[in-house]
C-alpha positions as CSV (number, residue, x, y, z in Angstrom):
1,X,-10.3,-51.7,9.3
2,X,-9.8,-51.7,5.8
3,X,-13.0,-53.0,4.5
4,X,-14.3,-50.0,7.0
5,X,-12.5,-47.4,5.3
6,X,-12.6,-48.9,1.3
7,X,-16.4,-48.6,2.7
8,X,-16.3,-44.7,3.5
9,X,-14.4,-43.9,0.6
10,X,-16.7,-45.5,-2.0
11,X,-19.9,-43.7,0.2
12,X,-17.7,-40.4,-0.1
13,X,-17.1,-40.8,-3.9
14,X,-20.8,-41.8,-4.4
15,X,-22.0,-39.0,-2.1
16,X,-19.7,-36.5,-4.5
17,X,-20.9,-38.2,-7.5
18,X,-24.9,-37.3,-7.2
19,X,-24.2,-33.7,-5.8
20,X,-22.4,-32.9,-8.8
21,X,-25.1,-34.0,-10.8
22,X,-27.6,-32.1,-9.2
23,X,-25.6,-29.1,-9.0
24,X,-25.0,-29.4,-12.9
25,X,-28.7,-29.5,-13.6
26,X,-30.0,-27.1,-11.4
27,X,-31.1,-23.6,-13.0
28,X,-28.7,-20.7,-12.4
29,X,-30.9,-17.9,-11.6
30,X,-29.2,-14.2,-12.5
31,X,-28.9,-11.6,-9.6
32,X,-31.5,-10.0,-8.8
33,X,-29.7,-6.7,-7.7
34,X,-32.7,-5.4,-5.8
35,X,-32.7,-2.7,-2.6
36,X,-35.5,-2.6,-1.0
37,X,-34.2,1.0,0.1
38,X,-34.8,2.3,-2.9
39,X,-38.2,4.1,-2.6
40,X,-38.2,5.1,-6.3
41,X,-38.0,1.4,-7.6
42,X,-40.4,0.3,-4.4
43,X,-43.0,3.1,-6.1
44,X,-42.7,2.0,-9.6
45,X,-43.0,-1.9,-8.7
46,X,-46.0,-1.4,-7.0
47,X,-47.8,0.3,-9.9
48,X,-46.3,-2.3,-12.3
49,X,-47.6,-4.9,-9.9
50,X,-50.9,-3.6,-9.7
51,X,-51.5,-3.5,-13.3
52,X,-49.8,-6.6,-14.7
53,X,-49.9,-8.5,-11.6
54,X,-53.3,-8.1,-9.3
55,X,-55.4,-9.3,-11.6
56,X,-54.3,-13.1,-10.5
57,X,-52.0,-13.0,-7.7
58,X,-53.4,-11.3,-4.4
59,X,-50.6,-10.1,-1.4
60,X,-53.5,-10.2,1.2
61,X,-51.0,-9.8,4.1
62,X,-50.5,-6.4,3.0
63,X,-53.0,-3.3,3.4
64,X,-53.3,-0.3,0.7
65,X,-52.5,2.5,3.3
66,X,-49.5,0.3,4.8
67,X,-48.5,0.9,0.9
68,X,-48.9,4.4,1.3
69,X,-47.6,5.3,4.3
70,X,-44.4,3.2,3.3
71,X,-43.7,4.2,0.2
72,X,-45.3,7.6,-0.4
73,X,-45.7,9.6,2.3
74,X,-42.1,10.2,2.9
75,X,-42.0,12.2,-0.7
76,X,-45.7,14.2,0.6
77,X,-43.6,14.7,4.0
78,X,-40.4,16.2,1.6
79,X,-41.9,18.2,-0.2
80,X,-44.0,20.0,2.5
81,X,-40.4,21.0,3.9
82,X,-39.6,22.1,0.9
83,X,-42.2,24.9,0.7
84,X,-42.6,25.6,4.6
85,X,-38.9,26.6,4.5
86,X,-39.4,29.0,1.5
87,X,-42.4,30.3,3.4
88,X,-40.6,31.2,6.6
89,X,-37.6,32.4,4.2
90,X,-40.2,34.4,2.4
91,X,-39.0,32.9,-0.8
92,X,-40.9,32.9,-3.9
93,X,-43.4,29.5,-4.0
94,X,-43.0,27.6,-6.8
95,X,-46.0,25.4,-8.2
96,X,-44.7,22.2,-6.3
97,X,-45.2,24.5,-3.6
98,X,-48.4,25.6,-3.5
99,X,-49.2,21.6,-4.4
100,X,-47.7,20.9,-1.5
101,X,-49.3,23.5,1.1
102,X,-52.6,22.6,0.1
103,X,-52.4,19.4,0.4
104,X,-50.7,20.1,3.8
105,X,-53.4,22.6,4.6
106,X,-56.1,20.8,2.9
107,X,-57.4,24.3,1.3
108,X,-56.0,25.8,-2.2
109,X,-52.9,27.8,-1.6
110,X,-52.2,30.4,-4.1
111,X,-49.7,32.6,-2.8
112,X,-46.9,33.2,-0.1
113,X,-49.6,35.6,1.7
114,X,-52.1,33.0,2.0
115,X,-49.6,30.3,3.2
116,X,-48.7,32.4,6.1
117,X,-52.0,32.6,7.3
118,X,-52.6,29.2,7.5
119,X,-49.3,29.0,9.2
120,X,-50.6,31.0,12.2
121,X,-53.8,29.0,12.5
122,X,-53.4,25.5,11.3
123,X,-51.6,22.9,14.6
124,X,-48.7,20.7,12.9
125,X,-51.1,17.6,14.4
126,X,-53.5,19.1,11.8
127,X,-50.8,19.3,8.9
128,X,-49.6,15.6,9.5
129,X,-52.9,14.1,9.4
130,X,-53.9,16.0,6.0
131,X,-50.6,14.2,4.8
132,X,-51.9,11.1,5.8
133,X,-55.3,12.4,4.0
134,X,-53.4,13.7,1.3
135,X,-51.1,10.1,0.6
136,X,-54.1,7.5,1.2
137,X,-56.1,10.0,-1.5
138,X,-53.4,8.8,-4.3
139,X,-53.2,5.6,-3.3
140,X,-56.7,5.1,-3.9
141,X,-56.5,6.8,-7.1
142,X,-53.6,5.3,-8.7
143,X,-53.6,2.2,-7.2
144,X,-57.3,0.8,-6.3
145,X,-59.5,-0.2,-8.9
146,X,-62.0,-1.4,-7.5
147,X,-64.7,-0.4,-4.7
148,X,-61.8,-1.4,-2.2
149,X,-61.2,0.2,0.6
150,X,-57.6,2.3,1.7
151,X,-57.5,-0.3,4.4
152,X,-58.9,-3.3,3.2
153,X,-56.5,-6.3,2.5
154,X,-54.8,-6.9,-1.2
155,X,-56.7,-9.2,-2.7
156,X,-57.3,-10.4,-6.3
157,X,-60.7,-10.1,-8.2
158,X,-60.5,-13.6,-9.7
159,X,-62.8,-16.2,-7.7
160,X,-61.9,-19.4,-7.4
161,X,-63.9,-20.9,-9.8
162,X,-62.5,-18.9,-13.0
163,X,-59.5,-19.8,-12.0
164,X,-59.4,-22.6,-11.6
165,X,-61.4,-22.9,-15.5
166,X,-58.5,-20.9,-17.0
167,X,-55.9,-22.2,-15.2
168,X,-56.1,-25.6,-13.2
169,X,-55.1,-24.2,-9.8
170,X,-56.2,-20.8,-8.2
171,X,-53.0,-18.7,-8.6
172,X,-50.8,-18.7,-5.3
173,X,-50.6,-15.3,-3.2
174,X,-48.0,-13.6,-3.5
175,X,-47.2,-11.9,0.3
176,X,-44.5,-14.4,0.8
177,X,-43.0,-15.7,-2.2
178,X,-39.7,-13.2,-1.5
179,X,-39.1,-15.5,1.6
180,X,-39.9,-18.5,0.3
181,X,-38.3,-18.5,-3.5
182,X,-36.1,-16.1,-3.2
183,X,-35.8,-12.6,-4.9
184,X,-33.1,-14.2,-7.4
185,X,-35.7,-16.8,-8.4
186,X,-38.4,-13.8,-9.5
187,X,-36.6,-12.3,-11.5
188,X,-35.2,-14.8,-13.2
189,X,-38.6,-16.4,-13.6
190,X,-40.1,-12.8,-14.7
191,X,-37.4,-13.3,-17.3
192,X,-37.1,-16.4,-18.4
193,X,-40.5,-16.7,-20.7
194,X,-39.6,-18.4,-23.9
195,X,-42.2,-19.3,-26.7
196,X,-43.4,-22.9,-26.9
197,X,-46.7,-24.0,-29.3
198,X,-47.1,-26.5,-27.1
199,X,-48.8,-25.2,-24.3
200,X,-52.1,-23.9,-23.6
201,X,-50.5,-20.2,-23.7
202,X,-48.3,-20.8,-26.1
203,X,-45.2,-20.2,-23.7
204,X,-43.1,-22.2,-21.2
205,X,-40.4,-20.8,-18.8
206,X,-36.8,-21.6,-18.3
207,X,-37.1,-21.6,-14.4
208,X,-40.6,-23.3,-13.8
209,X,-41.1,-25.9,-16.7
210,X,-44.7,-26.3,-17.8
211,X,-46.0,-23.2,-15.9
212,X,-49.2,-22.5,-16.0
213,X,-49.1,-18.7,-16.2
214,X,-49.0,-16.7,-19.4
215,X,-46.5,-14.4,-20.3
216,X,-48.2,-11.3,-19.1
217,X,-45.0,-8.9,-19.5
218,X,-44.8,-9.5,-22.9
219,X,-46.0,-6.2,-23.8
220,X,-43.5,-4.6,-22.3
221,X,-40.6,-6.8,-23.2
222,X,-41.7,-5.8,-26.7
223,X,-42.0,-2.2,-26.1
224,X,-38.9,-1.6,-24.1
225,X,-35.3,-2.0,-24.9
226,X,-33.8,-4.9,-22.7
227,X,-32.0,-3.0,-20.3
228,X,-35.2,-0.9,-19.3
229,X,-37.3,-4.3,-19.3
230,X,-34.9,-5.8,-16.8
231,X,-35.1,-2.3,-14.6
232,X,-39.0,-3.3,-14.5
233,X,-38.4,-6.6,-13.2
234,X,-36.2,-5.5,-10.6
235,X,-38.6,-3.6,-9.8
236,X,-41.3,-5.5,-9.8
237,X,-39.1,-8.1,-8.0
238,X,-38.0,-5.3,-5.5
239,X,-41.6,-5.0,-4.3
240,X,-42.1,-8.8,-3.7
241,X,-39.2,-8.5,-1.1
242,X,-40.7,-5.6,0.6
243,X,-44.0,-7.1,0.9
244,X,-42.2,-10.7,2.2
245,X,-41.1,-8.7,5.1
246,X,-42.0,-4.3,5.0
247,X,-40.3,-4.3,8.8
248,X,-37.1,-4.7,6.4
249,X,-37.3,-1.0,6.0
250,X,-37.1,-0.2,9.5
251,X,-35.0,-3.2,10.2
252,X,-32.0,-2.2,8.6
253,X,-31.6,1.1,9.8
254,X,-32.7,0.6,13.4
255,X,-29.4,-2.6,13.7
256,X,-27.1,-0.1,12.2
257,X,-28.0,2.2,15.1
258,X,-28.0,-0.6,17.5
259,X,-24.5,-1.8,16.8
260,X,-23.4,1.7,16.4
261,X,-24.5,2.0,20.2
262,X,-22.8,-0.9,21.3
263,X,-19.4,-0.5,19.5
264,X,-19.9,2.9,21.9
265,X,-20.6,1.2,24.7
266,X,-18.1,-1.3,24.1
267,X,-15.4,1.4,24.2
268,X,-16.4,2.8,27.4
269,X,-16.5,-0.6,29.0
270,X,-13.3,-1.8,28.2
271,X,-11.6,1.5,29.4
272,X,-14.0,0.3,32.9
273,X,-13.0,-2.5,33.3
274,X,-8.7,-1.7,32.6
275,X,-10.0,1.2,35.5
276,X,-11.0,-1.4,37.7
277,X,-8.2,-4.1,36.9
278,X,-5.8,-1.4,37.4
279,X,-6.4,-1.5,41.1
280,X,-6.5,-5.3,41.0
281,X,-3.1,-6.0,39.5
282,X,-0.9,-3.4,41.8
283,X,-2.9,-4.6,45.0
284,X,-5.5,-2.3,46.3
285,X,-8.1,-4.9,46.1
286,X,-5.8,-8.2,46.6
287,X,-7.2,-9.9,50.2
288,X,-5.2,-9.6,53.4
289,X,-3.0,-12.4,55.2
């Protein structure tokens, strides 16, 4: 019994031992502090991705318009409502409104006259597909370079072969990285660039040693005090976890509802069942002799 238990204790203290060690060399990654509810950080990490980021990393499980309709049409939605209640207020139309009317409209709006007309002729099944119109026309123009598609798949432009030229490996896709890594470990890795001669790109990173990838931020870390180059990598890092998972968005607020709705029903249950147990305890239901 005691050779059994000297036994455990020296597998214990062993066991303790190598976690410790492993624990003291493993990175600590900074908090990412992203929310994925944001739609003003969604918006800017998606440009920021498209123009530092597509050029080597695809997100092919995501589509253009699914972009759009996520992340921009609620603001082309807003700001419709905005001007149709200063139309039926008869309220002067400010330039955001007539912007918005016409795209709503898909004619030029000018004036409070001419919106009013439309008003009486236009369906609202009319007005919500010209939104739609309207969103996947400035997705394509501010985030489609190519001869893509507004449906088509996110894909990068590099083939295979380049890449594997300039960089040893084809660089991985992006679509699921969030899920997998970890939004903590992007942005720490977006951060964590440090210079080093002796690699091909002259940099190494604090997170992934001998990476292959060039520091292709470093403009903007130049460029940009440090507090507005973090915001950009939060950002950028944001947009990672929306695409691991875009249901996220609808996710979150539909389970607050849900357990909203059972907390209610949970209230009128319990008075239920002290209704019906108030009829078992004084007898009404207690069997005969």
């Amino acid at each position: 019994m005691k050779k059994q238990l000297h036994t455990a204790l020296i597998t214990v203290a062993i066991l303790t031992f190598c976690f410790n060690v492993f624990a003291a060399t493993e990175i600590r990654l900074d908090h990412a502090n992203t929310n994925i509810n944001d739609k003003k950080s969604l918006q800017r990490g998606v440009k920021l991705f498209m123009n530092y980021c597509l050029g080597c990393h695809s997100i092919q499980f995501m589509r253009y318009n699914r972009i759009g309709k996520d992340l921009f049409l609620n603001d082309v939605i807003v700001a419709y409502e905005k001007a149709k209640v200063a139309v039926l207020n008869n309220q002067p139309l400010e330039h955001s409104d007539l912007v918005a009317l016409s795209r709503a409209f898909d004619n030029k709006i000018t004036n409070l006259n001419q919106a009013k007309r439309f008003f009486a002729k236009i369906s609202e099944e009319e007005i919500e597909e010209n939104l739609i119109k309207t969103t996947d026309k400035e997705v394509r123009e501010n985030l489609i370079f190519a001869d893509e598609k507004i449906g088509s798949l996110i894909t990068s432009a590099m083939s295979v072969s380049d890449a594997n030229q300039w960089f040893g490996n084809p660089p991985p896709d992006l679509s699921l990285v969030s899920r997998s890594k970890g939004v903590d470990w992007i942005y720490t890795y977006l951060r964590g660039f440090y210079k080093d001669d002796s690699r091909v790109f002259g940099v190494n990173n604090h997170v992934l040693a001998n990476t292959s990838m060039p520091n292709i931020l470093w403009q903007l870390k130049q460029d940009k005090p440090s507090k507005e180059f973090d915001q950009d990598i939060r950002d950028i890092t944001n947009f990672l976890d929306y695409v691991g998972e875009p249901a996220k968005l609808v996710r979150f607020d539909l389970g607050i509802k849900v357990l909203g709705f059972l907390f209610i029903l949970f209230i009128f249950s319990y008075l239920l069942k002290k209704e019906y147990w108030k009829d078992v305890k004084y007898g009404k239901w207690r069997a005969k002799d």
